[in-house]
Backbone as ProteinMPNN parsed JSONL, in Angstrom:
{"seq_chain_A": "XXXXXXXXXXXXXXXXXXXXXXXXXXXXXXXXXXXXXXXXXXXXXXXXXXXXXXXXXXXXXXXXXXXXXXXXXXXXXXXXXXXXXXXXXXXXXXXXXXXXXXXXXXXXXXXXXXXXXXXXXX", "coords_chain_A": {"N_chain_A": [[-3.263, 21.115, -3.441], [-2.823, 17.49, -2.636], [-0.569, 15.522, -4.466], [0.818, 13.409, -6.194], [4.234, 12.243, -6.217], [7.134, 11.767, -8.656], [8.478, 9.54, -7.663], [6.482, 7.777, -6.171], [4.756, 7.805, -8.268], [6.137, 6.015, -10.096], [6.471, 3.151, -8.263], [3.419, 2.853, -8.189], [2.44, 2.644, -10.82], [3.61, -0.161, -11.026], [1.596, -1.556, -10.074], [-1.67, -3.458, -10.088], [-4.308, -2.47, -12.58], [-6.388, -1.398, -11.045], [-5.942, -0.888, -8.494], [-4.412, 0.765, -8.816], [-6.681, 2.726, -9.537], [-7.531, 3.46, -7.354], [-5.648, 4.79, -5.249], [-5.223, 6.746, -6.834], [-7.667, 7.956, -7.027], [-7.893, 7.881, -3.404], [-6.014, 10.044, -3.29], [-6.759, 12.37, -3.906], [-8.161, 13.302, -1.957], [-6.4, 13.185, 0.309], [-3.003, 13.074, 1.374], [-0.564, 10.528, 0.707], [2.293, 8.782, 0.1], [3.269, 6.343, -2.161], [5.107, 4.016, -1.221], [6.334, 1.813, -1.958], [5.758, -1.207, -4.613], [5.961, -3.203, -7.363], [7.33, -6.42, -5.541], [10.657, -7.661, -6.292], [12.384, -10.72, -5.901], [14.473, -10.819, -4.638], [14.067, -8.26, -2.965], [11.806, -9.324, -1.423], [12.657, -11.049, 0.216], [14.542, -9.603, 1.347], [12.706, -7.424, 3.098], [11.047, -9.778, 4.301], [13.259, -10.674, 6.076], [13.864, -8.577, 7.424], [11.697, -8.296, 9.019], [9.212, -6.858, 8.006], [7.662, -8.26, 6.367], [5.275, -10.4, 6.29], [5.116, -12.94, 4.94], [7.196, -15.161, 2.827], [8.707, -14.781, 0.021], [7.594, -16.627, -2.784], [5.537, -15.538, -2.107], [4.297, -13.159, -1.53], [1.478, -10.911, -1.764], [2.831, -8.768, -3.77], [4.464, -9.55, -5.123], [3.45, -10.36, -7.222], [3.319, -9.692, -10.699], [1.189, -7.877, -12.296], [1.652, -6.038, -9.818], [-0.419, -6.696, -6.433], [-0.521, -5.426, -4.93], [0.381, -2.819, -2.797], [2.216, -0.251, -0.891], [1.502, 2.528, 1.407], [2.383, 4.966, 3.017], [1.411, 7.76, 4.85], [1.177, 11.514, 4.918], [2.699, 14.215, 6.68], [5.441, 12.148, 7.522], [5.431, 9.792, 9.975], [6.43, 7.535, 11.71], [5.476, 6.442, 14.099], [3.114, 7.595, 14.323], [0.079, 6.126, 14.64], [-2.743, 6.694, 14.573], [-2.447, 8.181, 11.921], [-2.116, 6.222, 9.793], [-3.898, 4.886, 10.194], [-6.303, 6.938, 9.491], [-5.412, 7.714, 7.001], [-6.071, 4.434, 5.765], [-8.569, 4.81, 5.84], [-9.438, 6.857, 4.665], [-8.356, 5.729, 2.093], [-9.844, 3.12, 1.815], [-12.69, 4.486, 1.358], [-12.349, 5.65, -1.259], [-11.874, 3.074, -2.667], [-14.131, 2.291, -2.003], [-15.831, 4.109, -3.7], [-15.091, 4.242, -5.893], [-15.461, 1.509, -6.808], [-13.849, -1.062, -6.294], [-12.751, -3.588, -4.417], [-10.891, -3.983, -1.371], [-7.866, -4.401, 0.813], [-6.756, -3.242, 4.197], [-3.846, -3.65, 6.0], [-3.08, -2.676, 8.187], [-3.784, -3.662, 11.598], [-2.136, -6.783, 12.621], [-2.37, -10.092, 14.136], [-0.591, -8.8, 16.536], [1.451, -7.714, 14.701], [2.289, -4.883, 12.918], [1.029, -3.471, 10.133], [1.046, -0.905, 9.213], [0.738, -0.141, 6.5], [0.212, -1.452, 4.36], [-1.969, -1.659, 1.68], [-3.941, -4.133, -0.413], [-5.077, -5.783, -2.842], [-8.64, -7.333, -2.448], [-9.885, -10.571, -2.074]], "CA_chain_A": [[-3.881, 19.801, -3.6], [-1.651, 16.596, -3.011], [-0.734, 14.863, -5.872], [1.989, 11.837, -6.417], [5.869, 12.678, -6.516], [7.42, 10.442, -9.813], [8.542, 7.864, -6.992], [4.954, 6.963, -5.937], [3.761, 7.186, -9.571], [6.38, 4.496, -10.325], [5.793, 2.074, -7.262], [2.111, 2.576, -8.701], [2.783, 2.253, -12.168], [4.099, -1.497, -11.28], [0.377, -2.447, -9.73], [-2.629, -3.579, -10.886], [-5.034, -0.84, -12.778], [-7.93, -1.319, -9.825], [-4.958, -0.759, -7.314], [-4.025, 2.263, -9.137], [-7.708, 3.512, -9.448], [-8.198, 3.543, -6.076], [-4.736, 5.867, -4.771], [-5.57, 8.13, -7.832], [-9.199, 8.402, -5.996], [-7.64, 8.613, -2.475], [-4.64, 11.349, -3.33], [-7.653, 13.471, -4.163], [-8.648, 13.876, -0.617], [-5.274, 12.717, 1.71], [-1.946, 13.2, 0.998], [0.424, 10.008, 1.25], [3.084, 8.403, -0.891], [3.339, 4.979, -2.276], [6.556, 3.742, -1.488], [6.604, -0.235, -2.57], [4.793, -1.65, -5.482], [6.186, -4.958, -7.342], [9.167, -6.415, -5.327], [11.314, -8.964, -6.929], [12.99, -12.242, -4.72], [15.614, -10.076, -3.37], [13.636, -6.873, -1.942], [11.083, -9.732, -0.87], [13.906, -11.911, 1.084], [14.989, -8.443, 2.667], [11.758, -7.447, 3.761], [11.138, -11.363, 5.364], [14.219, -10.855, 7.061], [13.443, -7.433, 8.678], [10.246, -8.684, 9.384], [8.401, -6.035, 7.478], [6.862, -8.38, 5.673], [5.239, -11.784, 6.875], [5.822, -13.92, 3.876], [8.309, -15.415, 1.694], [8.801, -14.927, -1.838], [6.877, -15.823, -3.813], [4.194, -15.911, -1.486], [3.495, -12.12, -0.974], [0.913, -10.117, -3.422], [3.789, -7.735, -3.781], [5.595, -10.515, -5.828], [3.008, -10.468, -8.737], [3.421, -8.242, -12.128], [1.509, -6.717, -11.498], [1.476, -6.528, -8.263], [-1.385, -6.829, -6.506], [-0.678, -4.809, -3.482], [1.303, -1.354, -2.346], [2.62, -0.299, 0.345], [1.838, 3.88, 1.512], [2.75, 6.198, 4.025], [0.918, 9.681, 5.005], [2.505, 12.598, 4.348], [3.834, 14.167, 6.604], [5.111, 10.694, 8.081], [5.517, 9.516, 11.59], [6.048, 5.912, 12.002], [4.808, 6.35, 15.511], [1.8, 7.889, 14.224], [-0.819, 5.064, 14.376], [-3.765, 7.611, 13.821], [-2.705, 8.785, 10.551], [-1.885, 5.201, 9.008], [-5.832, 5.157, 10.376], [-6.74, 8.243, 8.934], [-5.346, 7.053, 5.222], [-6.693, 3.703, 5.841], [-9.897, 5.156, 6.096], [-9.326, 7.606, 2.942], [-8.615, 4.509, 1.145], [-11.324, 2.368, 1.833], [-13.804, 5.255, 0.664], [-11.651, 5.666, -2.607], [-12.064, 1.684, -2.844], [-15.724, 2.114, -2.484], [-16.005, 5.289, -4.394], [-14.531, 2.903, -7.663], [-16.133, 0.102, -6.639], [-12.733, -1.975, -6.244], [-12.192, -3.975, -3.019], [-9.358, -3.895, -0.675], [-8.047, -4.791, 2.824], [-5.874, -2.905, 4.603], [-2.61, -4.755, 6.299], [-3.329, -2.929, 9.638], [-3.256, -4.675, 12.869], [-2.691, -8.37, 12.099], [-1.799, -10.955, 15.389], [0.682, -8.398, 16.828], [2.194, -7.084, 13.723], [1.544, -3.484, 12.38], [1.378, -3.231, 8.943], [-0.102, 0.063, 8.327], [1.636, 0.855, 4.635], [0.036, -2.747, 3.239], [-2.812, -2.133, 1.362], [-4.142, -5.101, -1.615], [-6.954, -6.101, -3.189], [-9.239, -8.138, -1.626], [-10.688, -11.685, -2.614]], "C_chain_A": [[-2.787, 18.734, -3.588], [-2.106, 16.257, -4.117], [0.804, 14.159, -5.53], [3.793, 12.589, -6.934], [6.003, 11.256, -7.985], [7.696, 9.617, -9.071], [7.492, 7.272, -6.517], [4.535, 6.935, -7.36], [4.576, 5.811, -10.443], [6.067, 3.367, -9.605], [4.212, 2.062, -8.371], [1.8, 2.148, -9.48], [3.146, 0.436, -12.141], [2.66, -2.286, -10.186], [-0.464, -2.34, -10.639], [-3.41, -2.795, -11.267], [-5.921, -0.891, -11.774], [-7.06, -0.885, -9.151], [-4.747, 0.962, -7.497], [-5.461, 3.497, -9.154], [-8.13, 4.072, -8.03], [-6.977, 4.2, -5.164], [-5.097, 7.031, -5.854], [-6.749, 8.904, -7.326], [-8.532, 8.968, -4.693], [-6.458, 9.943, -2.581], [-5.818, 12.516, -3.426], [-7.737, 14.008, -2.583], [-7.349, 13.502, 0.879], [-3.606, 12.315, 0.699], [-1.038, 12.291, 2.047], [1.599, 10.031, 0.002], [3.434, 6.959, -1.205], [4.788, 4.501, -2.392], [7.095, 2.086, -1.459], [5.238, -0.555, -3.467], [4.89, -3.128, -5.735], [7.105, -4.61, -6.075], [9.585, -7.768, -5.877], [11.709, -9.931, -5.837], [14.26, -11.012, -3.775], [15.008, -9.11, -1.988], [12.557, -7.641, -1.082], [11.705, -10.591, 0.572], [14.163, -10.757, 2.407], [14.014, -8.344, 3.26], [11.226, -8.409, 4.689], [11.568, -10.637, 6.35], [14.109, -9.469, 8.19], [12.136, -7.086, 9.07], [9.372, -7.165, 8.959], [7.617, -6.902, 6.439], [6.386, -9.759, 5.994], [5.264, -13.383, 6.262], [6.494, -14.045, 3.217], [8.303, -15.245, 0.76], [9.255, -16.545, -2.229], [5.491, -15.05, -3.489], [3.712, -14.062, -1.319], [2.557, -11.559, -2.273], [1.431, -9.261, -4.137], [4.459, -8.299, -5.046], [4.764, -11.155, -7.143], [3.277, -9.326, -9.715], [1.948, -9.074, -12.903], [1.018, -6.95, -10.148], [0.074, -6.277, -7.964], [-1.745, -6.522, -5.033], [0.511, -3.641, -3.3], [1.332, -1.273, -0.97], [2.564, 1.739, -0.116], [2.11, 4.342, 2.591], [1.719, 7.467, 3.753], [2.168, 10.429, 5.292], [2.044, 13.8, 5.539], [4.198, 12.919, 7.449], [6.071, 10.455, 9.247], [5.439, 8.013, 11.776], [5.041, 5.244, 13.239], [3.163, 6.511, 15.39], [0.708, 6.934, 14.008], [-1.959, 5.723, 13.523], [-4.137, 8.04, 12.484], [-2.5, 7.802, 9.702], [-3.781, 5.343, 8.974], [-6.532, 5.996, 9.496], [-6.799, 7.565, 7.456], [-5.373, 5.659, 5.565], [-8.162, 4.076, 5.709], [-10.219, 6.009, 4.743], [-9.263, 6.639, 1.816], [-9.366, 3.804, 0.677], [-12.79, 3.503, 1.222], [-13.243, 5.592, -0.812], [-11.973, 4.414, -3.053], [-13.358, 1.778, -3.369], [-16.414, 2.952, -3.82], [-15.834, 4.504, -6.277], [-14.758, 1.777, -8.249], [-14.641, -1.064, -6.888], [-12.933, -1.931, -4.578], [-10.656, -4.562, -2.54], [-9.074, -4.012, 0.495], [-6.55, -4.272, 2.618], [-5.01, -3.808, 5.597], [-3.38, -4.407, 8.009], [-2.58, -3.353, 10.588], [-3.225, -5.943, 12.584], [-1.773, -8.945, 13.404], [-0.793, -9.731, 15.77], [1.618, -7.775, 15.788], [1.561, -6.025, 13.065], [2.017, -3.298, 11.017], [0.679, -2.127, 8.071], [0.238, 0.371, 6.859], [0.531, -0.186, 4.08], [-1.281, -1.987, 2.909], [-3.003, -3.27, 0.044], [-5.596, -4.993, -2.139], [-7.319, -6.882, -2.633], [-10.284, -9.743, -3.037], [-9.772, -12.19, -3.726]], "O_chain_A": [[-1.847, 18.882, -4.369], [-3.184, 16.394, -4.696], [1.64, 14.502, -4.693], [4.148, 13.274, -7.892], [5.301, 10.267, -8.197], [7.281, 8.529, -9.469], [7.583, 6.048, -6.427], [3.893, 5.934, -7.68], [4.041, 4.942, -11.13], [5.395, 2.511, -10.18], [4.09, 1.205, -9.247], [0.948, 1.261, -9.422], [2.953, -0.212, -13.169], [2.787, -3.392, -9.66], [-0.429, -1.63, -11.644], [-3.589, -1.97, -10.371], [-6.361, 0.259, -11.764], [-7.516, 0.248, -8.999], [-4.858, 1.932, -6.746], [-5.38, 4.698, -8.896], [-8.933, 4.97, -7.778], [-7.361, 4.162, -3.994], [-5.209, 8.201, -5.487], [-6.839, 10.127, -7.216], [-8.456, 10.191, -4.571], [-6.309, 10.692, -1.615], [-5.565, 13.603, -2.906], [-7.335, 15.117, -2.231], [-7.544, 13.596, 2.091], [-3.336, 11.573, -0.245], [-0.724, 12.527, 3.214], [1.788, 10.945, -0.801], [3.982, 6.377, -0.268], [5.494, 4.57, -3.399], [8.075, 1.517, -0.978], [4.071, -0.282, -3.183], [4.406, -4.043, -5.069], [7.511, -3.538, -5.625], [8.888, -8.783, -5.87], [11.152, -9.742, -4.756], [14.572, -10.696, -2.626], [15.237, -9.115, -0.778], [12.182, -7.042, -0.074], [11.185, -10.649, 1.686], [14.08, -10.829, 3.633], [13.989, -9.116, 4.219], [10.929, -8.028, 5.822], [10.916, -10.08, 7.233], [14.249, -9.458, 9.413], [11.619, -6.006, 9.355], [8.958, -6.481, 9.894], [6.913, -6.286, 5.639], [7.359, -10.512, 5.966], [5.372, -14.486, 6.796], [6.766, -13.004, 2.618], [7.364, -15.921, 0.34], [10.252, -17.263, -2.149], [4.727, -14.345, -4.149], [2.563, -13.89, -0.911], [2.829, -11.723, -3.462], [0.82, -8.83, -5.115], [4.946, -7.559, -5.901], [5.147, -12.068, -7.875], [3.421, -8.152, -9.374], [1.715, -10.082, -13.568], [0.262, -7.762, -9.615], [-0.677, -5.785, -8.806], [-2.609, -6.943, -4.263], [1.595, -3.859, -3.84], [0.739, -1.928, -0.112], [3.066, 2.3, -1.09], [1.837, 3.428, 3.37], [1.38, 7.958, 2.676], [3.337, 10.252, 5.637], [0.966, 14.343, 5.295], [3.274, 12.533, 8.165], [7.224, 10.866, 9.37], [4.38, 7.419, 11.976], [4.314, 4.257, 13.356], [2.268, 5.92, 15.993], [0.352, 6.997, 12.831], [-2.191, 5.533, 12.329], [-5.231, 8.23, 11.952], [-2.64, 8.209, 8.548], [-4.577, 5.725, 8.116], [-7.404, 5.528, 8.764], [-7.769, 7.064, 6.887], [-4.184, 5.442, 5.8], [-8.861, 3.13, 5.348], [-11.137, 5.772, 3.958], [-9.956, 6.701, 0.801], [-9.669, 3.684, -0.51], [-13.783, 3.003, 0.694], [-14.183, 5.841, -1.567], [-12.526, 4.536, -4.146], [-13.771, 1.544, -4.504], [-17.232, 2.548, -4.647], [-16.446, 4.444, -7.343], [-14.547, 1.22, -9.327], [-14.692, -1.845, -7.838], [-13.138, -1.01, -3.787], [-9.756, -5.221, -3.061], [-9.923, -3.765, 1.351], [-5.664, -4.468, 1.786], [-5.61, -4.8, 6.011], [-3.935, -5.198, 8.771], [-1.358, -3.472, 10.673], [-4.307, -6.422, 12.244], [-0.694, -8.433, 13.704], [0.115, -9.791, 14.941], [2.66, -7.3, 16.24], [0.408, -6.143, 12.65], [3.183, -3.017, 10.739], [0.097, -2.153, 6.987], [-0.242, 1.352, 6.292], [-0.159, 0.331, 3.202], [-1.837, -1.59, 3.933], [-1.982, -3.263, -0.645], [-6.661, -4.412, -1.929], [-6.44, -7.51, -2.042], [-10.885, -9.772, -4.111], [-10.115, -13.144, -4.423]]}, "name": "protein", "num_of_chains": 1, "seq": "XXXXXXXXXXXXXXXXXXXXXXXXXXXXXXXXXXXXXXXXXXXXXXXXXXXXXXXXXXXXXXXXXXXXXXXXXXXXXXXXXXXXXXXXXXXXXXXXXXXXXXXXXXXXXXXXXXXXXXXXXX"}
């Protein structure tokens, strides 16, 4: 059965409890790993700058305590792999529903692929 290495249960540990209800739901059925939770001004600056992330600090949901968005990967992980960001995108969103917490995945947005982002929504 997956289940969370201690470096995804910290990333996790630094979001919001709905955020966390809803990877505790999907790990049940799809094995990723949460590998960004808060980030402070620095890790937000870096990210900018290597365009992994499309706003500035303070501006991302990443940059609340608690945060109010993660970033995962599937396991085993393939950057290339579009499908399986899909796949756990799709595991997510029924964990979301399953908890009744809403959430939007990062996705496809204008040209930029942000399959890791998920947040809460609204």
């Amino acid at each position: 059965m997956p289940h969370f290495s201690p470096s995804s249960l910290e990333h996790l540990g630094q979001c919001h409890p709905d955020l966390q209800k809803v990877a505790l739901e999907a790990i049940k059925s799809f094995d990723f790993r949460v590998i960004c939770g808060h980030r402070g001004k620095a890790a937000q600056d870096k990210a900018f700058a290597e365009k992994k992330s499309k706003v500035r600090w303070p501006n991302s949901k990443h940059n609340k305590k608690p945060s109010l968005a993660f970033d995962a990967v599937p396991v085993p992980l393939d950057w290339n792999d579009i499908a399986s960001f899909r796949n756990m995108a799709s595991h997510m969103n029924a964990a979301a529903r399953k908890v009744g917490v809403k959430i939007k995945w990062g996705g496809d947005f204008k040209g930029f692929f942000d399959g890791p982002h998920f947040e809460l929504a609204g």
